[in-house]
PDB file as gemmi writes it, atoms N, CA and C in Angstrom:
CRYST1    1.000    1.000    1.000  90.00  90.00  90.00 P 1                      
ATOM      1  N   UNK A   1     143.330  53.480  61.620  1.00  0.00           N  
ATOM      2  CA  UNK A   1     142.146  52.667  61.491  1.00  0.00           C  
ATOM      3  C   UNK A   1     140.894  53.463  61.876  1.00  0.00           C  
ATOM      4  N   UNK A   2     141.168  54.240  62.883  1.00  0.00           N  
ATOM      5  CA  UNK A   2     139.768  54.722  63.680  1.00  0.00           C  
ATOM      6  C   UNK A   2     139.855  56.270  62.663  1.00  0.00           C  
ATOM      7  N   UNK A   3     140.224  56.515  61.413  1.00  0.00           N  
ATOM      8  CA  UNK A   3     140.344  57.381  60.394  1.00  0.00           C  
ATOM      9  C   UNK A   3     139.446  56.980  59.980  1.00  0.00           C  
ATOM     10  N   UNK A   4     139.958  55.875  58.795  1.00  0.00           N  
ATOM     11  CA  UNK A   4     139.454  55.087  58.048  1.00  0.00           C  
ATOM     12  C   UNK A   4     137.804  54.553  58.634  1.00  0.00           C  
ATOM     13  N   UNK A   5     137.767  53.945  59.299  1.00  0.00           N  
ATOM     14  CA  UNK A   5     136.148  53.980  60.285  1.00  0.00           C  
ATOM     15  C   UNK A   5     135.290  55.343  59.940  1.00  0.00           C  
ATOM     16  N   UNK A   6     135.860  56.642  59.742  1.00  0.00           N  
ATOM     17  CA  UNK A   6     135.177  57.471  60.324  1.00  0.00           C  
ATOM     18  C   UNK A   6     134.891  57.952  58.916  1.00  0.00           C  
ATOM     19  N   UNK A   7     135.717  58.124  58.174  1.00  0.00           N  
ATOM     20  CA  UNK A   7     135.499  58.185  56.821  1.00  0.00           C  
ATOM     21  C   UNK A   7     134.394  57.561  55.964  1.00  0.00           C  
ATOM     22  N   UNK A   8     134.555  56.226  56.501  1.00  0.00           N  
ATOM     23  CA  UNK A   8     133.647  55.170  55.668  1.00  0.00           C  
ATOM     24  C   UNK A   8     132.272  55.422  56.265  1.00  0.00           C  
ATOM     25  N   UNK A   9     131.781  55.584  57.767  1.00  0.00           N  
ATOM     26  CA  UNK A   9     130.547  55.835  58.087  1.00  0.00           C  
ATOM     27  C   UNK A   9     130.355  57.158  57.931  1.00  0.00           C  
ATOM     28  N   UNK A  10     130.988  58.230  57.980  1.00  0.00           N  
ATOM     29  CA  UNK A  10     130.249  59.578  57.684  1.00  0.00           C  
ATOM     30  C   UNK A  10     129.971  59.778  55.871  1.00  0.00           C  
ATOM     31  N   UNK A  11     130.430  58.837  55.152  1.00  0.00           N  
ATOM     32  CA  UNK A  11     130.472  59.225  53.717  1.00  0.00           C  
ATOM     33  C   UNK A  11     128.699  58.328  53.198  1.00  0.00           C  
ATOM     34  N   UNK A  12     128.026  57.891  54.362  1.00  0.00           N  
ATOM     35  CA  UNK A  12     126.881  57.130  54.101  1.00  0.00           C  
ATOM     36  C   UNK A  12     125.577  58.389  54.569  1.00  0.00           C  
ATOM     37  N   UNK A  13     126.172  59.481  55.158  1.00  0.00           N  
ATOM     38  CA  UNK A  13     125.364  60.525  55.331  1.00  0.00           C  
ATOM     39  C   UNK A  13     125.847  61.548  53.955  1.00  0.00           C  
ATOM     40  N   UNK A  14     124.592  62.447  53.827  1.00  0.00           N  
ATOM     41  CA  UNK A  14     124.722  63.264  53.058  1.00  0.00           C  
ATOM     42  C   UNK A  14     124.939  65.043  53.516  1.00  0.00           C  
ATOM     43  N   UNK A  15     125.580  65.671  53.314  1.00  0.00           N  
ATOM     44  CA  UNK A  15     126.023  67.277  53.719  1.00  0.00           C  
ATOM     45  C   UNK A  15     125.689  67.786  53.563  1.00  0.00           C  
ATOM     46  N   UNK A  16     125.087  69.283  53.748  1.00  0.00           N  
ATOM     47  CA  UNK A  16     125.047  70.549  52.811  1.00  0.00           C  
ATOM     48  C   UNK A  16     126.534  71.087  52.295  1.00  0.00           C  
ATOM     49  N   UNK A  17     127.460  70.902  52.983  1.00  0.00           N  
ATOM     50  CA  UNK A  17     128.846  71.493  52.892  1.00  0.00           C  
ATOM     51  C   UNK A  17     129.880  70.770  52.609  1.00  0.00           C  
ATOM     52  N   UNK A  18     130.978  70.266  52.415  1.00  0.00           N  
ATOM     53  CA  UNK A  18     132.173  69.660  52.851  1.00  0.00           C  
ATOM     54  C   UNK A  18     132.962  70.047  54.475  1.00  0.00           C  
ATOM     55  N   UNK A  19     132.881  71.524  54.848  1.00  0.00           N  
ATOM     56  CA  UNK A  19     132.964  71.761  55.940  1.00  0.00           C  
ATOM     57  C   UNK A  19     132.514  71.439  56.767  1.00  0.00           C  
ATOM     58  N   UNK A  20     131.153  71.382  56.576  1.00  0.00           N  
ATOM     59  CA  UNK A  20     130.321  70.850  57.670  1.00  0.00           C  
ATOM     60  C   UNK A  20     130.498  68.795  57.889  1.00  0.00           C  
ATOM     61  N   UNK A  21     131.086  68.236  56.911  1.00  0.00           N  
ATOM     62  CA  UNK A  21     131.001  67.021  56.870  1.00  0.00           C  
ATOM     63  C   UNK A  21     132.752  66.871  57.965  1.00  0.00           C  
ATOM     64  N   UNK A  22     133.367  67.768  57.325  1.00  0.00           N  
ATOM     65  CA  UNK A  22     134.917  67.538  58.215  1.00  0.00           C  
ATOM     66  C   UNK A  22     134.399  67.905  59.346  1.00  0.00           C  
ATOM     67  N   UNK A  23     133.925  68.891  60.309  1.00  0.00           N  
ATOM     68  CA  UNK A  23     133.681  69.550  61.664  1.00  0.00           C  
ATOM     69  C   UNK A  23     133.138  68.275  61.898  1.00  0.00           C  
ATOM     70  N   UNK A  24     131.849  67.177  61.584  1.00  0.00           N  
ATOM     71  CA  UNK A  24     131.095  66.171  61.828  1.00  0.00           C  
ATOM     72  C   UNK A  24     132.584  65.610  61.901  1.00  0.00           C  
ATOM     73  N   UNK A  25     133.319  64.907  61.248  1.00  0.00           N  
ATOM     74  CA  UNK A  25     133.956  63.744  61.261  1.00  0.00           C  
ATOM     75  C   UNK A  25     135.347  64.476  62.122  1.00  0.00           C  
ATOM     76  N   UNK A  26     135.635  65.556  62.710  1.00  0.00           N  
ATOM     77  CA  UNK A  26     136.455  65.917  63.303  1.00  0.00           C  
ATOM     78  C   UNK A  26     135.647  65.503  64.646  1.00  0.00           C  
ATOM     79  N   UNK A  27     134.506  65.771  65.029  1.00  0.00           N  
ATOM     80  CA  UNK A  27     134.185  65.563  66.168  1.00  0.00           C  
ATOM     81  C   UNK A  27     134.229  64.266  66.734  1.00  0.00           C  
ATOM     82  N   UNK A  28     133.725  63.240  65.660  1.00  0.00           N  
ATOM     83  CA  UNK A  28     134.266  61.872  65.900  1.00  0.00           C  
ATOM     84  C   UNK A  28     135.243  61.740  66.233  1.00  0.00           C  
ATOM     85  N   UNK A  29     136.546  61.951  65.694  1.00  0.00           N  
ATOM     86  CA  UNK A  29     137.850  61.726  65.539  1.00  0.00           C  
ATOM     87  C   UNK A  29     138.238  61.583  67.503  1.00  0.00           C  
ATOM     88  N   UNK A  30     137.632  63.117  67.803  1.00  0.00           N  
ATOM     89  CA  UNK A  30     138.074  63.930  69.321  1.00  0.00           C  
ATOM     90  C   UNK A  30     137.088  62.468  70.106  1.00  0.00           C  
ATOM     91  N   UNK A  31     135.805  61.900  70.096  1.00  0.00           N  
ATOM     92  CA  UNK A  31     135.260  61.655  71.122  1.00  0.00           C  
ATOM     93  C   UNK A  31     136.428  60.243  70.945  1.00  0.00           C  
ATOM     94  N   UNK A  32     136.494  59.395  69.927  1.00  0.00           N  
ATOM     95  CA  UNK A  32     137.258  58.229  70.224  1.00  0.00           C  
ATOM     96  C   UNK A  32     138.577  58.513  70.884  1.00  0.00           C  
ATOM     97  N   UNK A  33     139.216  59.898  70.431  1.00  0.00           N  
ATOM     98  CA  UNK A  33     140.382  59.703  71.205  1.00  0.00           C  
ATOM     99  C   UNK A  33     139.896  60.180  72.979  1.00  0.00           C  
ATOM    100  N   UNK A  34     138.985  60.590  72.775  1.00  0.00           N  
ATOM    101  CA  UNK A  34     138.807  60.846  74.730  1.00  0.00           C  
ATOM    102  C   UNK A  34     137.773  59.681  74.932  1.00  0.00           C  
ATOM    103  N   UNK A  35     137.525  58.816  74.894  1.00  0.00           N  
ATOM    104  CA  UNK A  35     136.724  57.297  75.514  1.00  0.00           C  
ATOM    105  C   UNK A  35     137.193  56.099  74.942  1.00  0.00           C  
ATOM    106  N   UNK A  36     138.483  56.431  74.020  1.00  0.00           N  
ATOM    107  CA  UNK A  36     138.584  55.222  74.086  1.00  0.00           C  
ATOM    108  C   UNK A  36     139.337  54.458  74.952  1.00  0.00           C  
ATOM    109  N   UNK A  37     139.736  54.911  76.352  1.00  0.00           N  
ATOM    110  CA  UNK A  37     140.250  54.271  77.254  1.00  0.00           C  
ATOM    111  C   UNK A  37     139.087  53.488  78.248  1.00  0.00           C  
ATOM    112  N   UNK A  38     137.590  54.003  77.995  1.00  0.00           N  
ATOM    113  CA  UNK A  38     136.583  53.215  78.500  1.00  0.00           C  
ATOM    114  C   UNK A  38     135.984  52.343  77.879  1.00  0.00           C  
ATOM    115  N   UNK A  39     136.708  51.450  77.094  1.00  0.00           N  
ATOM    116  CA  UNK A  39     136.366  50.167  76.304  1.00  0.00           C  
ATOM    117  C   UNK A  39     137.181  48.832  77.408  1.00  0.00           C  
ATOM    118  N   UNK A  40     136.171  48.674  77.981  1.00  0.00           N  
ATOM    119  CA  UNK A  40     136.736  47.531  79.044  1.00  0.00           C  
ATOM    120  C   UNK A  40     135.853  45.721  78.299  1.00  0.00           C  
ATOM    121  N   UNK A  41     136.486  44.810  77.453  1.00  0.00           N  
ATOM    122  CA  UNK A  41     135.571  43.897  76.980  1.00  0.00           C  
ATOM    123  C   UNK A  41     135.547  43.080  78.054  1.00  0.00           C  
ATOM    124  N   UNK A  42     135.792  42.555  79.174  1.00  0.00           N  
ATOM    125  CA  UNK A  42     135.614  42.128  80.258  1.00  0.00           C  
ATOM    126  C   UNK A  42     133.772  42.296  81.070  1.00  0.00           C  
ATOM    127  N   UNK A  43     133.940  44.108  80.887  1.00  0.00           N  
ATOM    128  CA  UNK A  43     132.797  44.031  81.382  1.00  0.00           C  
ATOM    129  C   UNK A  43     131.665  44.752  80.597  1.00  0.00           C  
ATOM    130  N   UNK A  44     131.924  44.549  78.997  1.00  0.00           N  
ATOM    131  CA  UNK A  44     131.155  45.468  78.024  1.00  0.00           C  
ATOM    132  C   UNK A  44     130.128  44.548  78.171  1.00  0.00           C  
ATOM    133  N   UNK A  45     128.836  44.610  77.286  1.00  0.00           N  
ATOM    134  CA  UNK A  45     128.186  44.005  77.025  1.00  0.00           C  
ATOM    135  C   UNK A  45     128.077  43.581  75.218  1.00  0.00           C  
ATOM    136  N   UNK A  46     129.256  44.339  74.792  1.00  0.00           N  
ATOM    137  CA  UNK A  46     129.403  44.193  73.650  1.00  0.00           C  
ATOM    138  C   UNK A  46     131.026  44.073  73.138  1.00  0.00           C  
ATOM    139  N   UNK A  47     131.448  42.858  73.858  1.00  0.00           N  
ATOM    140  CA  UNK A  47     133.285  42.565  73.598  1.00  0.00           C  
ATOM    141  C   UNK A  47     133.866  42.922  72.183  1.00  0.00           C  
ATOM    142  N   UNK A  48     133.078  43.110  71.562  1.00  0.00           N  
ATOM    143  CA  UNK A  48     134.059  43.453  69.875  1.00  0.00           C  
ATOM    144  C   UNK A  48     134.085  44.915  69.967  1.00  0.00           C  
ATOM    145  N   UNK A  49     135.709  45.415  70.138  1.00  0.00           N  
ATOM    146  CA  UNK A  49     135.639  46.623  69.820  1.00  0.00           C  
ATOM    147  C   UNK A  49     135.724  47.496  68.927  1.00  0.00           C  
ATOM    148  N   UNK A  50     135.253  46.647  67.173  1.00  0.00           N  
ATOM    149  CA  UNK A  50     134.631  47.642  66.278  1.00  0.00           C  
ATOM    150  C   UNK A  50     133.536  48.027  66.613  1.00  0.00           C  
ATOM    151  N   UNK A  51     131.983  47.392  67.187  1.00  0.00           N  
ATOM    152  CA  UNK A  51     131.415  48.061  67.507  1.00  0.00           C  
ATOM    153  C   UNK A  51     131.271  49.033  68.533  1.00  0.00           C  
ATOM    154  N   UNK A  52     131.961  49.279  69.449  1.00  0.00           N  
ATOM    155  CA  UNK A  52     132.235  49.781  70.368  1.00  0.00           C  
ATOM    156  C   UNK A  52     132.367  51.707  69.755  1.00  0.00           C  
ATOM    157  N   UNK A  53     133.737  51.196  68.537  1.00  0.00           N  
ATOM    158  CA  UNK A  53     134.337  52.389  67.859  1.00  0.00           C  
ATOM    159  C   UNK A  53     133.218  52.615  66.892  1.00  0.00           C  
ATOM    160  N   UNK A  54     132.199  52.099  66.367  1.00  0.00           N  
ATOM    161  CA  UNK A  54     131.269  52.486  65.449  1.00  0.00           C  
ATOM    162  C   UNK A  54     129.975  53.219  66.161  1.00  0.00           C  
ATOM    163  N   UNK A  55     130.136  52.880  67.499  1.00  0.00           N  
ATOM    164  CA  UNK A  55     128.816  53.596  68.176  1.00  0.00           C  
ATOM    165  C   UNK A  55     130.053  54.426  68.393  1.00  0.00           C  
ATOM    166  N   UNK A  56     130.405  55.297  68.937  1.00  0.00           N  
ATOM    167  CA  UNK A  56     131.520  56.200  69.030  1.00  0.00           C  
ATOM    168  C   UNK A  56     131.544  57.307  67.703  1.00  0.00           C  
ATOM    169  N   UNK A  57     131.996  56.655  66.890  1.00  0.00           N  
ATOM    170  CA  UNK A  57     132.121  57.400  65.521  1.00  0.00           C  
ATOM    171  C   UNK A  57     130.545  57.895  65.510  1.00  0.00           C  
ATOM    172  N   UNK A  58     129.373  57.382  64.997  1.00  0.00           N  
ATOM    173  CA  UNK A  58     128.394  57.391  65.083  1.00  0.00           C  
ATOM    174  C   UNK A  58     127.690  58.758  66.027  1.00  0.00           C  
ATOM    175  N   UNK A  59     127.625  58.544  67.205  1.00  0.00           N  
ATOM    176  CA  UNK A  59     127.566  59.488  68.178  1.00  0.00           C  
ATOM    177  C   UNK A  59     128.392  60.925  67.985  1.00  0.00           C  
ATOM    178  N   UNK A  60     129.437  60.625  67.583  1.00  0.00           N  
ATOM    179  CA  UNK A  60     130.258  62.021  68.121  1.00  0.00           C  
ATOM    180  C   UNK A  60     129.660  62.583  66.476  1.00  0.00           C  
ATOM    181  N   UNK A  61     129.551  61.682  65.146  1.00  0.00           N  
ATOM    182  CA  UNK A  61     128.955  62.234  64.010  1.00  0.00           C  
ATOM    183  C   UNK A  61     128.114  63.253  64.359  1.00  0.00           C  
ATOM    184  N   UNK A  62     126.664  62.406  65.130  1.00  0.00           N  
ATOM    185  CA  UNK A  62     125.660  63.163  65.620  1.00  0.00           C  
ATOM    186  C   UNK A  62     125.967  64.527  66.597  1.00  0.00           C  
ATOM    187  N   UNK A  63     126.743  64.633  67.344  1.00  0.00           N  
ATOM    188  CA  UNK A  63     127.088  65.500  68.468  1.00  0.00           C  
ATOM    189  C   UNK A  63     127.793  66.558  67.269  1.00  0.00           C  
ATOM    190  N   UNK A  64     128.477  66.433  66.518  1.00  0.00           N  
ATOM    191  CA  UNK A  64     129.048  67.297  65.701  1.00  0.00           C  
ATOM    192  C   UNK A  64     127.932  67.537  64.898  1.00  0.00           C  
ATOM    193  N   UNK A  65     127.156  67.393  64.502  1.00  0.00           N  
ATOM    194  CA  UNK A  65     125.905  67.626  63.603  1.00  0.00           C  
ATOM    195  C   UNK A  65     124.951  68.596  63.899  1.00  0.00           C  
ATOM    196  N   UNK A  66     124.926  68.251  65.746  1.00  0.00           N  
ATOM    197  CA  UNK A  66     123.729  69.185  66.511  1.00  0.00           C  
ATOM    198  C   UNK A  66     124.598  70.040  66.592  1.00  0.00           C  
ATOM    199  N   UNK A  67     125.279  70.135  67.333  1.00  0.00           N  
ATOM    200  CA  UNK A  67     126.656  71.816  67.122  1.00  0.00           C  
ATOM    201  C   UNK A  67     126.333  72.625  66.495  1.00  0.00           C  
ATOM    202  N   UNK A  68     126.362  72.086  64.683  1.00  0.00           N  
ATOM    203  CA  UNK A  68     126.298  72.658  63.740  1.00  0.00           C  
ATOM    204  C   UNK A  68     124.970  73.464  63.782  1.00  0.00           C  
ATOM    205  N   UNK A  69     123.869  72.456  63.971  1.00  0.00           N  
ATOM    206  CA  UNK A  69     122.503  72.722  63.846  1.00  0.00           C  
ATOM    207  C   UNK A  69     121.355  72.666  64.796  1.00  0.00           C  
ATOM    208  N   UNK A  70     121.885  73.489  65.679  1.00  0.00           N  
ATOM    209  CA  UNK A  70     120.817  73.206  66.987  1.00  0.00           C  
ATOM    210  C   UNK A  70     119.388  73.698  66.959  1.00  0.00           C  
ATOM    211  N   UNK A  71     119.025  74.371  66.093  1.00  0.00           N  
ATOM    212  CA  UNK A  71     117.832  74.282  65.628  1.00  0.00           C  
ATOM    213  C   UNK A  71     116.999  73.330  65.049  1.00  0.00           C  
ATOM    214  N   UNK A  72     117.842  72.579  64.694  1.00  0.00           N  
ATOM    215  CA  UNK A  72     117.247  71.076  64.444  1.00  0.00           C  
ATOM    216  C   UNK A  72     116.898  70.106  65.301  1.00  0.00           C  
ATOM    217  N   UNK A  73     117.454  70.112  66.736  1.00  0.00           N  
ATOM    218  CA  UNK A  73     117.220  69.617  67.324  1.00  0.00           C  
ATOM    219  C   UNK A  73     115.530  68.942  68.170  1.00  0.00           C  
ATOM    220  N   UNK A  74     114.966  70.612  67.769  1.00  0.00           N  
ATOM    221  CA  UNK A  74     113.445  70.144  68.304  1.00  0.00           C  
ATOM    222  C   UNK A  74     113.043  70.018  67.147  1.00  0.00           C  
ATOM    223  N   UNK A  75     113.076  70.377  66.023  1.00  0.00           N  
ATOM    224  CA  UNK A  75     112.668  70.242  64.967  1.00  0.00           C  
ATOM    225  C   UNK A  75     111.711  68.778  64.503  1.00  0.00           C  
ATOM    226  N   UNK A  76     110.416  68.906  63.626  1.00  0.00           N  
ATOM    227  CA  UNK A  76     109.844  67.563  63.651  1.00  0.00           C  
ATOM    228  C   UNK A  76     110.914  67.078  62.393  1.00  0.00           C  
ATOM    229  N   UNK A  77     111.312  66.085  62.238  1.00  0.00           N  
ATOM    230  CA  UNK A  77     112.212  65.226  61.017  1.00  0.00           C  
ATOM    231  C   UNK A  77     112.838  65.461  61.357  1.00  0.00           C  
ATOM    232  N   UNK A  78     113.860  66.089  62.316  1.00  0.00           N  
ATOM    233  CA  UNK A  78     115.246  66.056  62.956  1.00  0.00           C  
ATOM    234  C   UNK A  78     116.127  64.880  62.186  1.00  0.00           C  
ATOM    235  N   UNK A  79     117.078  65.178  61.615  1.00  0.00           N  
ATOM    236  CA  UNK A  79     118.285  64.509  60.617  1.00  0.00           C  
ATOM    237  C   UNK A  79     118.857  63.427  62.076  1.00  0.00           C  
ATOM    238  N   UNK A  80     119.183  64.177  63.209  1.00  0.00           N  
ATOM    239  CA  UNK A  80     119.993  64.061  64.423  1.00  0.00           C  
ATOM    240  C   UNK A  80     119.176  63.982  65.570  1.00  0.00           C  
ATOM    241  N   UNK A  81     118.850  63.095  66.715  1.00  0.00           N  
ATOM    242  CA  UNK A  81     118.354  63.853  68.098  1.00  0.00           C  
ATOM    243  C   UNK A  81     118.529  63.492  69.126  1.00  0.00           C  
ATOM    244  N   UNK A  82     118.704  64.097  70.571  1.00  0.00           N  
ATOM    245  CA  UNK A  82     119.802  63.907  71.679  1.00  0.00           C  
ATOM    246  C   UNK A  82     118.599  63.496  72.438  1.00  0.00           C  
ATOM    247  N   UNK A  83     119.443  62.193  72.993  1.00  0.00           N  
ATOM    248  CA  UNK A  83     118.518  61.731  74.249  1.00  0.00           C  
ATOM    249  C   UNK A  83     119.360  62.044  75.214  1.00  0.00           C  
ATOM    250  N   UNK A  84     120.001  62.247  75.516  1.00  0.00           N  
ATOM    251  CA  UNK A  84     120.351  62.940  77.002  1.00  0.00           C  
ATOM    252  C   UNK A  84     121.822  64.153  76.991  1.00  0.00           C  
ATOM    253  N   UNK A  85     122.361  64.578  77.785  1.00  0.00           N  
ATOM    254  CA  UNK A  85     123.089  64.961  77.149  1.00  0.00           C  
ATOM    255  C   UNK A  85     124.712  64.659  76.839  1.00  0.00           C  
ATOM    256  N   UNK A  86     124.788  63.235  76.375  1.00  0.00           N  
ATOM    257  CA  UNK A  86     126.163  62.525  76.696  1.00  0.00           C  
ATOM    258  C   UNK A  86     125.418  61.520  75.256  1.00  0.00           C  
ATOM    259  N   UNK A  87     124.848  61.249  75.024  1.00  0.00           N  
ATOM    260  CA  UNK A  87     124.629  59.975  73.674  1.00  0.00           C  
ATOM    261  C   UNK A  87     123.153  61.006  72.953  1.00  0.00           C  
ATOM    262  N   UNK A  88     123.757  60.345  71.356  1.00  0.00           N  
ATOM    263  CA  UNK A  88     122.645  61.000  70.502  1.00  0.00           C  
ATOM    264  C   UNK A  88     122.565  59.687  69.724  1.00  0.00           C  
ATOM    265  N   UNK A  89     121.486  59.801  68.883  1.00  0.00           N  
ATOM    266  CA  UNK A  89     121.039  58.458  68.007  1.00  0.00           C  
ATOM    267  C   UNK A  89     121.037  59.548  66.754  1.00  0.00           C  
ATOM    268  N   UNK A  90     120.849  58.816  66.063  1.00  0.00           N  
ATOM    269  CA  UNK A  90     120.277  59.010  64.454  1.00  0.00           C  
ATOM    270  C   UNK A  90     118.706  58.260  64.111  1.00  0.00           C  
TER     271      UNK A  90                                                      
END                                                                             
C-alpha cells in the first residue's frame, strides 16, 4: 500500500530523469519505513493514518529531491525548501 501511495503522489511531480524520480520515491519508501512506528492516533492531531503516510511520502519526496539538488535549495523558485532540518514542504 505505502508503494502504491508513493507512486501515485510522486507521478503528480515532474523529473528531469527517471533516476532521479526512483532515488525521490526510494527516499520516501526509507522515511515511512523508519517513522512509521511514530504514528500514535491517540495522541496525533491528525487520527487518519493516510494522511499521516501522505505527509511522510511527501516529505521524504522533498528530502530526496534536495539530496539530489542542493543548489536549489537557496535558490529563488526553489521546486523544494527545508524549513528545518527534519521536515521540508513543497
Amino acid at each position: 500500500m505505502l508503494m502504491l501511495m508513493v507512486e501515485n503522489i510522486s507521478s503528480k511531480k515532474k523529473y528531469p530523469s527517471k533516476e532521479e524520480k526512483e532515488d525521490c520515491q526510494q527516499q520516501a519508501i526509507l522515511d515511512c519505513l523508519l517513522y512509521w512506528k511514530s504514528f500514535d492516533p491517540s495522541k496525533s492531531a491528525q487520527p487518519n493514518p493516510f494522511a499521516y503516510f501522505t505527509s511522510l511520502i511527501t516529505n521524504g519526496i522533498a528530502k530526496g529531491w534536495n539530496s539530489l539538488h542542493p543548489e536549489n535549495k537557496k535558490a529563488k523558485g526553489a521546486i523544494f525548501t527545508s524549513i528545518d532540518n527534519n521536515i521540508y514542504s513543497i
